[in-house]
C-alpha positions as CSV (number, residue, x, y, z in Angstrom):
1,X,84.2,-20.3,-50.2
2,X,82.1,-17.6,-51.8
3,X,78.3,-18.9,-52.5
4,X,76.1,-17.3,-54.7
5,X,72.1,-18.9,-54.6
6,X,70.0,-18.0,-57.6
7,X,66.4,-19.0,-57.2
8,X,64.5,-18.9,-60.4
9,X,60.8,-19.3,-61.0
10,X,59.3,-19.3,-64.1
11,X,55.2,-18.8,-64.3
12,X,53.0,-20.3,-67.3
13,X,49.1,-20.2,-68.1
14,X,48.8,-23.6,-67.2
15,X,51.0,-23.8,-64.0
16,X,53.9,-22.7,-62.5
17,X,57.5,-24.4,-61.6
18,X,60.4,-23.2,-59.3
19,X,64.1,-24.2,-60.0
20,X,66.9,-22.9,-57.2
21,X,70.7,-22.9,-58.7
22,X,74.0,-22.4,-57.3
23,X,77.2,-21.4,-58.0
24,X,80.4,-21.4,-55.3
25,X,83.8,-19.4,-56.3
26,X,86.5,-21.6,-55.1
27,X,90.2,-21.8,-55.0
28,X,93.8,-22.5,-53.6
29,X,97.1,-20.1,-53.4
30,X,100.4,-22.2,-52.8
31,X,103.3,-20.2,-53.2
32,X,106.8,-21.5,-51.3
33,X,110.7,-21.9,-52.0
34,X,112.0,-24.7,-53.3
35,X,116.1,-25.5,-53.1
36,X,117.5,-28.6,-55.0
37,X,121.0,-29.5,-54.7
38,X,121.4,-30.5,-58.4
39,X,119.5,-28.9,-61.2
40,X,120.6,-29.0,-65.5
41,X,121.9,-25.7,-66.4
42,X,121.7,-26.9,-70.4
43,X,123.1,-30.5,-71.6
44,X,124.7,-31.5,-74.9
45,X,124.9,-35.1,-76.1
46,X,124.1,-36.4,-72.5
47,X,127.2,-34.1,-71.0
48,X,125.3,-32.0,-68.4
49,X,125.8,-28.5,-66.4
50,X,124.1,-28.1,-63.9
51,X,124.3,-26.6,-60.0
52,X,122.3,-26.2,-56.8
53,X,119.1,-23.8,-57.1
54,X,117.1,-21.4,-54.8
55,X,114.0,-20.5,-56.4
56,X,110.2,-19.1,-55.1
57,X,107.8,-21.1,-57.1
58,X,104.4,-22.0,-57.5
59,X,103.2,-25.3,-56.1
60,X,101.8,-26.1,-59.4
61,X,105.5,-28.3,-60.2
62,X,106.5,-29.2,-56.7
63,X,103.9,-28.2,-53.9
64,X,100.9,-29.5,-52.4
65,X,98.7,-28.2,-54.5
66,X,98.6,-26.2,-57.7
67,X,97.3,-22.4,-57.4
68,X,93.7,-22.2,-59.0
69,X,89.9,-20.7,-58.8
70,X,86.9,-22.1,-60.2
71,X,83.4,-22.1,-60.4
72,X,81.1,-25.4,-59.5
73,X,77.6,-24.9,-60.5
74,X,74.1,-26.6,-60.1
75,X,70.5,-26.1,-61.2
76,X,67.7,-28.4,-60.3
77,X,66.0,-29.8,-63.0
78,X,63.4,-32.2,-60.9
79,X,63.3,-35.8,-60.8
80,X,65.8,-36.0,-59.0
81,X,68.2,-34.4,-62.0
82,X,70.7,-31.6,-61.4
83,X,72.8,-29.7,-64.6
84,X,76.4,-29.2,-63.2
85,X,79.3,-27.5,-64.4
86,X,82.7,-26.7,-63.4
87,X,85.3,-24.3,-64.7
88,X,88.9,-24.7,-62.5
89,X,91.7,-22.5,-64.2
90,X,94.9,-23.1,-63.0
91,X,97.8,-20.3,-62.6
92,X,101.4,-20.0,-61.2
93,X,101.3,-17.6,-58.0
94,X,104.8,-16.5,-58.6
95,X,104.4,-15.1,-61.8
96,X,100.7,-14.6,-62.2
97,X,100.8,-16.8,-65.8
98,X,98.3,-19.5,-66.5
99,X,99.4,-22.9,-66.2
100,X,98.6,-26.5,-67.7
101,X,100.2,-24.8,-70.8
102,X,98.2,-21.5,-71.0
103,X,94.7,-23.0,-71.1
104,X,92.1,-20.7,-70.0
105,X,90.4,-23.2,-67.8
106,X,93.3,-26.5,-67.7
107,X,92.6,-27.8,-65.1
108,X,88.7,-28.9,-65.6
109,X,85.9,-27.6,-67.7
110,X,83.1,-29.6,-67.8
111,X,79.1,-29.8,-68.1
112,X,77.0,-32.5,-67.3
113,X,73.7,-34.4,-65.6
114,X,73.9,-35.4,-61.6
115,X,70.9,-38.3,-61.1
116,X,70.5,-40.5,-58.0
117,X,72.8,-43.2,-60.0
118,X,75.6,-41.7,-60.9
119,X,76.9,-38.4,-63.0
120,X,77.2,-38.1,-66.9
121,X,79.8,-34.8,-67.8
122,X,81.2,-33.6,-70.8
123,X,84.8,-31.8,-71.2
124,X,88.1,-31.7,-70.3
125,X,88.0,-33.9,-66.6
126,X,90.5,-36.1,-64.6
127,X,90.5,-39.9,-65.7
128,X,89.4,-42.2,-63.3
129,X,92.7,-43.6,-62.1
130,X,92.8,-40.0,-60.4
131,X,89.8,-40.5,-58.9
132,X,89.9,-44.1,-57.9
133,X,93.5,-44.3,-57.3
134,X,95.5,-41.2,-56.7
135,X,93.8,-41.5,-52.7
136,X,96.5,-44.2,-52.3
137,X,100.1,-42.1,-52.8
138,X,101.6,-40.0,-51.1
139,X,101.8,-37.4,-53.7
140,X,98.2,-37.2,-53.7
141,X,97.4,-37.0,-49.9
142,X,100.2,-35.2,-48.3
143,X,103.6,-35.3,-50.4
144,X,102.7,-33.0,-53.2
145,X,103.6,-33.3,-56.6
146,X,107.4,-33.8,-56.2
147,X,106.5,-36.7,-54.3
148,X,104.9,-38.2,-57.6
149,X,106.6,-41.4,-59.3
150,X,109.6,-40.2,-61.6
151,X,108.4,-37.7,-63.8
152,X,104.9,-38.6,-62.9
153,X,105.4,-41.5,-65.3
154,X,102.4,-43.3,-64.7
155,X,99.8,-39.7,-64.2
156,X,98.6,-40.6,-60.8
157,X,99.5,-37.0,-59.7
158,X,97.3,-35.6,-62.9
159,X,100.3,-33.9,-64.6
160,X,97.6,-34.9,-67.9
161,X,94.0,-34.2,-68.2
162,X,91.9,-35.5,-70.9
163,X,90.2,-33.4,-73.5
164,X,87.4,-34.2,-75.8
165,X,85.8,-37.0,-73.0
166,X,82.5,-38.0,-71.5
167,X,82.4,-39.5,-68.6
168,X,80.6,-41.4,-66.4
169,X,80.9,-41.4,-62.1
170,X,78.5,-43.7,-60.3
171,X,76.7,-43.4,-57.1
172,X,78.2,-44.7,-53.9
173,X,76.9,-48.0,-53.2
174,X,77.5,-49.1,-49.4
175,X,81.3,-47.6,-50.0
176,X,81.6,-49.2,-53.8
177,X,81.9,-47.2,-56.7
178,X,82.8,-47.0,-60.3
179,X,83.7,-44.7,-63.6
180,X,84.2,-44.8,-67.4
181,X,85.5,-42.3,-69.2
182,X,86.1,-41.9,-73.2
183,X,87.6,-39.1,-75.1
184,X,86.9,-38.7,-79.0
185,X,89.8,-38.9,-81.5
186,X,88.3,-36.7,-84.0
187,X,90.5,-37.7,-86.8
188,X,88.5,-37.9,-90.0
189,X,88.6,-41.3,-91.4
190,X,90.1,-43.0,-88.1
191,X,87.5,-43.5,-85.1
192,X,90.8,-44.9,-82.8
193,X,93.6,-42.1,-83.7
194,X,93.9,-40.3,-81.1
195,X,91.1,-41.4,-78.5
196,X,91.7,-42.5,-75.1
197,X,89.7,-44.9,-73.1
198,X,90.2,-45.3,-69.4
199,X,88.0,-47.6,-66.1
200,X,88.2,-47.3,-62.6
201,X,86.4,-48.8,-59.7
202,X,87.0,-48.7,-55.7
203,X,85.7,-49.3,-52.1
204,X,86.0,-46.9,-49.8
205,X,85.4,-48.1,-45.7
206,X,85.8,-47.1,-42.3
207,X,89.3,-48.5,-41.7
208,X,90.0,-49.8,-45.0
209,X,90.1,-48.4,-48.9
210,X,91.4,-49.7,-52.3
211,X,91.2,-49.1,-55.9
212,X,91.8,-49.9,-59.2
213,X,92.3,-47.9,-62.8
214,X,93.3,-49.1,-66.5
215,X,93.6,-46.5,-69.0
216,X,94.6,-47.0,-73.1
217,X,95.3,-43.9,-75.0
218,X,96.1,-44.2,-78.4
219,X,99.1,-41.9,-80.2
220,X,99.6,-40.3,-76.9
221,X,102.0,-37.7,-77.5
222,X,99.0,-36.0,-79.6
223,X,96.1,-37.1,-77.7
224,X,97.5,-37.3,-73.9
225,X,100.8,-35.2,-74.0
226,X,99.8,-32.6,-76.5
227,X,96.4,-30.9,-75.4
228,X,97.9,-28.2,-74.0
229,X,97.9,-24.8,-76.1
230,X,101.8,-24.9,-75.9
231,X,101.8,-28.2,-77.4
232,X,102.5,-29.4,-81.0
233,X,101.9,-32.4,-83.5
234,X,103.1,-35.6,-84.1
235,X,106.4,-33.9,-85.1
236,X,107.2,-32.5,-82.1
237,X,108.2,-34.5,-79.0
238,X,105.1,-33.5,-76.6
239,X,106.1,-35.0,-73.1
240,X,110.0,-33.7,-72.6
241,X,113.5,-32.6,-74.6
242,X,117.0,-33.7,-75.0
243,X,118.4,-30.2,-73.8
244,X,120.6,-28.0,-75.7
245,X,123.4,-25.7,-75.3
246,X,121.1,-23.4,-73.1
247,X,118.7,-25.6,-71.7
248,X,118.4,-28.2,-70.1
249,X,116.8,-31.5,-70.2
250,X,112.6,-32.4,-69.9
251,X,111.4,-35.7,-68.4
252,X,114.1,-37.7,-69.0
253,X,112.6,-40.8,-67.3
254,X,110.3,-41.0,-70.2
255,X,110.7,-38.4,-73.3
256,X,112.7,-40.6,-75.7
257,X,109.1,-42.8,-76.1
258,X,107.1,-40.1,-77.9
259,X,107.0,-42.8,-80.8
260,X,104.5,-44.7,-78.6
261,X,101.5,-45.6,-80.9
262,X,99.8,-46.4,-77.4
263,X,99.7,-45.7,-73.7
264,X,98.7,-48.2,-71.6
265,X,98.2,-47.6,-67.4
266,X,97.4,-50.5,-64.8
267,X,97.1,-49.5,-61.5
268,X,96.1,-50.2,-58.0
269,X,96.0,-49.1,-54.4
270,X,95.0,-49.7,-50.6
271,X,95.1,-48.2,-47.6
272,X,94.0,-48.7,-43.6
273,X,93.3,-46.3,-41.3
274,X,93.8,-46.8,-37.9
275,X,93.5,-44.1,-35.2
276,X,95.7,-41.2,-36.5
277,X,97.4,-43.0,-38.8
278,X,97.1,-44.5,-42.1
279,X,99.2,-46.8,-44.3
280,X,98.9,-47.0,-48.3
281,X,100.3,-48.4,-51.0
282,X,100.4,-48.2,-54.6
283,X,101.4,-50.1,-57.6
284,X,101.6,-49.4,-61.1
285,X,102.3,-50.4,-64.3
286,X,103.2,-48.4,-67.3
287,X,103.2,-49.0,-70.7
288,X,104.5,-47.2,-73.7
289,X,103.2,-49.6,-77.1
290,X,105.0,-50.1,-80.5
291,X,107.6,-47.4,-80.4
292,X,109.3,-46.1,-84.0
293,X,105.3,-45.3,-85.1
294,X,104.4,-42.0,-87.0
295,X,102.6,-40.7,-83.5
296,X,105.8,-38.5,-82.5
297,X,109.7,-38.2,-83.2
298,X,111.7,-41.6,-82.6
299,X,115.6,-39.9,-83.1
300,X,117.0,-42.9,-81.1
301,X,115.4,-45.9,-83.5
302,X,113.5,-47.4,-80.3
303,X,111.2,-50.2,-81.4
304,X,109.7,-52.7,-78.9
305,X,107.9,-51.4,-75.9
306,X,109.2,-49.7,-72.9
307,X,107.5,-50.8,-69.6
308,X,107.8,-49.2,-66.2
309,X,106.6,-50.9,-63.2
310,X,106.6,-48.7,-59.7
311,X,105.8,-49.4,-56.3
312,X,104.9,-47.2,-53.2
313,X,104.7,-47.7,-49.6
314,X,103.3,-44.6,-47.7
315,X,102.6,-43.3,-44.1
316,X,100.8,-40.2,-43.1
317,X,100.2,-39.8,-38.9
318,X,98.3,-37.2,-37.4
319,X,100.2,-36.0,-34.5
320,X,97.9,-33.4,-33.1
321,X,94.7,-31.6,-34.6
322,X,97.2,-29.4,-35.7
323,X,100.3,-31.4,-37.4
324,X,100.7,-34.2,-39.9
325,X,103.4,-36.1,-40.8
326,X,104.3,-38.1,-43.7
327,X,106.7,-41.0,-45.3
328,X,106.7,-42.8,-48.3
329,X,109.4,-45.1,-50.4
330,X,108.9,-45.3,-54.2
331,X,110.8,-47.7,-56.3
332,X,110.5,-48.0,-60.1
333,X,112.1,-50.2,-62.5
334,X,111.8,-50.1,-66.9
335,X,112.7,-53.0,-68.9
336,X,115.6,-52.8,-71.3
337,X,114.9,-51.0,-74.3
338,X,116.9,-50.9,-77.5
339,X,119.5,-53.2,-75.4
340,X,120.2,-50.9,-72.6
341,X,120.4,-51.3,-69.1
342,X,117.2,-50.6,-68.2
343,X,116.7,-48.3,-65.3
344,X,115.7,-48.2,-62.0
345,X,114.7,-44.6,-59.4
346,X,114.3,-44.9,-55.8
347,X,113.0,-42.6,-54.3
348,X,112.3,-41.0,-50.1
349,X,109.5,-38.6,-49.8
350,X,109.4,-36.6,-46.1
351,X,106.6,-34.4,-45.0
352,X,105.4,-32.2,-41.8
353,X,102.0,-30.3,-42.6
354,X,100.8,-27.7,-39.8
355,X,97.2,-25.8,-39.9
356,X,97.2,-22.4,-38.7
357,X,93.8,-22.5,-39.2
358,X,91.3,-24.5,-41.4
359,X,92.4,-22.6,-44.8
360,X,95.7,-22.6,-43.9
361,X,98.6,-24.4,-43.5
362,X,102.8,-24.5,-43.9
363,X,104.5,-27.5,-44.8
364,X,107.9,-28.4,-45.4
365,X,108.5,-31.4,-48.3
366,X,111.5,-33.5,-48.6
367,X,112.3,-35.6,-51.7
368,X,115.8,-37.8,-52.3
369,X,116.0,-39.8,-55.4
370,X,118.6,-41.8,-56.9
371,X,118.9,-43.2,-60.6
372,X,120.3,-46.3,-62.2
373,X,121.2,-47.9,-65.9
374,X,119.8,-45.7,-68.6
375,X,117.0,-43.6,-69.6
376,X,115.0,-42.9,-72.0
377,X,117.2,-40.7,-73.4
378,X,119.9,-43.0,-74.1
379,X,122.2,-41.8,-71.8
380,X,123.8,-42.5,-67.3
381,X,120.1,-42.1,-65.6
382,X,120.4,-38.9,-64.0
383,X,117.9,-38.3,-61.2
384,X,114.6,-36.2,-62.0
385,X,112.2,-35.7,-59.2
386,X,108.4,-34.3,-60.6
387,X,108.5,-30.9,-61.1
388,X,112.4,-29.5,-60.9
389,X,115.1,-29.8,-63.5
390,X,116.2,-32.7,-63.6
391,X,119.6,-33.6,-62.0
392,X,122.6,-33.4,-63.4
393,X,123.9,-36.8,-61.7
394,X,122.3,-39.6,-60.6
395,X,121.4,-38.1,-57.1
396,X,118.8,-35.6,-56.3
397,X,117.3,-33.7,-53.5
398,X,114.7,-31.6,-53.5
399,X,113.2,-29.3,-50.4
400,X,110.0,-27.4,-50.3
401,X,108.9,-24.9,-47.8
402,X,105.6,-23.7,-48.4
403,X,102.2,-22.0,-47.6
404,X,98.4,-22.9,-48.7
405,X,95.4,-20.9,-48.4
406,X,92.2,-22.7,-49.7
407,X,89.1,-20.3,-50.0
């Protein structure tokens, strides 16, 4: 990391008062190749074409972790107060674009107050069942974001940020802490369109950690799906796509729910350390609220709610100083919707981790996933692991070999 140190003083008649700032330029390059065996081509009326795929990629959709720099900054403001800031843009290393849709600074921008109990910040942030959960899974330890839950159905590998919040992160308390966050509608007239609401609390110890998040978003495919610059209204579908002649299919697992009037995330997780290993588990459930509502397109005539539950079970053992090694089993299952099926993913996430040095590291990912019933989309489940096409069959493997540099 890169460390600037401002000091500032600033002299008066009366007396004189000295405030030191900082600011650290920060970031991570992942670059790597990613081969799936199955991948949509374009699909038409749920008949797909599709093949295998070779492709260099960023690890923004399948890696470890998503290219970026930023800046974190703090000033002193006495009493024990401190103004912080941070501006985190993400970008795709393959291409040099921007990601998280083309925002300047998508992946956090935020100002706020640091105090002995706890931090107030204002911006786009993470919700807390990132913060107080994501710890848990794989996907957010060791097996990247193509180890996520199906789609990342239930956000605990941040595929969504929240705009418009403030937010609230309390001191550690002998291991315990706990957040709040709240993001503003904005909608004239309406103080719930549009806002979203979310808690989170956890215990981190020596040997053993857990925690808990609940968020409620209201007319998410607008508000939590559609605060992206590449993003559209109610009228467009904000979280995936049907395909077309010459594309192919986006989110599958969930996209036919943009009708949602809400959003509604429970979740939980634990883990134990002991020696070099450690075992976690996670378990959410997923909610999407009142579909056939005016928040987003409905062109299958879903009403009712569609609810996803998901499980993980997840090992990571240190074999050396040097080498890591990871395991995790996913399973998720929705209810029946509209009088399908339902459906149900299971999924097997592999992964080896080796440091060349503390910056950086190679890493192979391996992700197999299978699909059951019928998604979203109204059609056979075909399989979609986070961050590839999705399948054109109900099987799906995807393999990542990849390099980090953090600086």
């Amino acid at each position: 990391m890169k460390r600037i140190l401002l000091a500032v003083s600033v002299g008066g008649v009366a007396c004189t008062s000295y405030a030191q700032s900082s600011v650290t330029l920060y970031g991570i390059a992942d670059i790597g190749f990613n081969y799936t065996n199955s991948a949509q081509i374009s699909s038409v009326g749920g008949k797909h074409n599709g093949g295998s795929q070779f492709a260099l990629a960023d690890a923004h959709t399948t890696g470890l972790s998503g290219s970026r720099w930023g800046l974190r900054g703090s000033e002193d403001l006495g009493a024990g107060l401190r103004a912080i800031f941070v501006l985190e843009s993400g970008f795709n290393l393959h291409t040099g674009a921007l990601a998280q849709g083309g925002a300047e600074f998508g992946r956090q921008a935020y100002l706020g107050v640091a105090s002995p109990y706890g931090t107030v910040t204002l911006g786009r942030q993470y919700d807390p069942l990132v913060d107080f959960v994501q710890p848990f899974t794989g996907s957010g330890t060791w097996a990247g974001y193509m180890g996520s839950h199906p789609d990342d159905l239930d956000n605990l590998t941040n595929t969504n940020r929240i705009n418009k919040s403030v937010k609230f992160t309390s001191a550690n308390y002998s291991g315990f802490s706990a957040g709040a966050l709240y993001s503003f509608g904005g909608v004239a007239g309406s103080v719930t369109q549009n806002q979203i609401w979310a808690l989170g609390a956890g215990y981190n110890g020596a040997a053993l950690s857990a925690g808990l998040g609940y968020l409620n978003a209201r007319d998410p495919n607008v508000s939590f799906y559609g605060n992206t610059p590449n993003k559209g209204n109610a009228t467009a579908n904000n979280i995936g796509s049907a395909g077309s002649a010459t594309t192919p299919q986006s989110i599958p697992v969930y996209a036919g729910y943009a009708s949602a009037k809400s959003l509604q995330i429970v979740t939980a997780g634990v883990s134990y350390t002991l020696g070099g290993g450690t075992v976690g588990g996670v378990v959410s459930n997923t909610r999407f609220g009142s579909l056939g509502s005016s928040s987003g397109p409905n062109p299958f005539g879903y009403t009712g709610n569609a609810v996803f539950t998901s499980f993980d079970l997840n090992l990571r053992y240190r074999v050396t100083p040097f080498l890591q090694l990871g395991t995790s089993i996913d399973y998720t299952h929705r209810n029946s919707v509209g009088a399908d099926s339902g459906a149900k993913y299971l999924q097997l996430d592999l992964a080896a981790d080796y440091s060349l040095s503390k910056r950086t590291d190679l890493y192979v990912l391996t992700v197999l996933q299978r699909a059951y019933g019928t998604d979203s989309l109204k059609q056979p489940a075909v399989a979609s692991i986070a961050g590839f096409s999705p399948s054109a069959t109900d099987k799906q493997i995807g393999v990542r070999l990849g390099m980090r540099h953090k600086f």
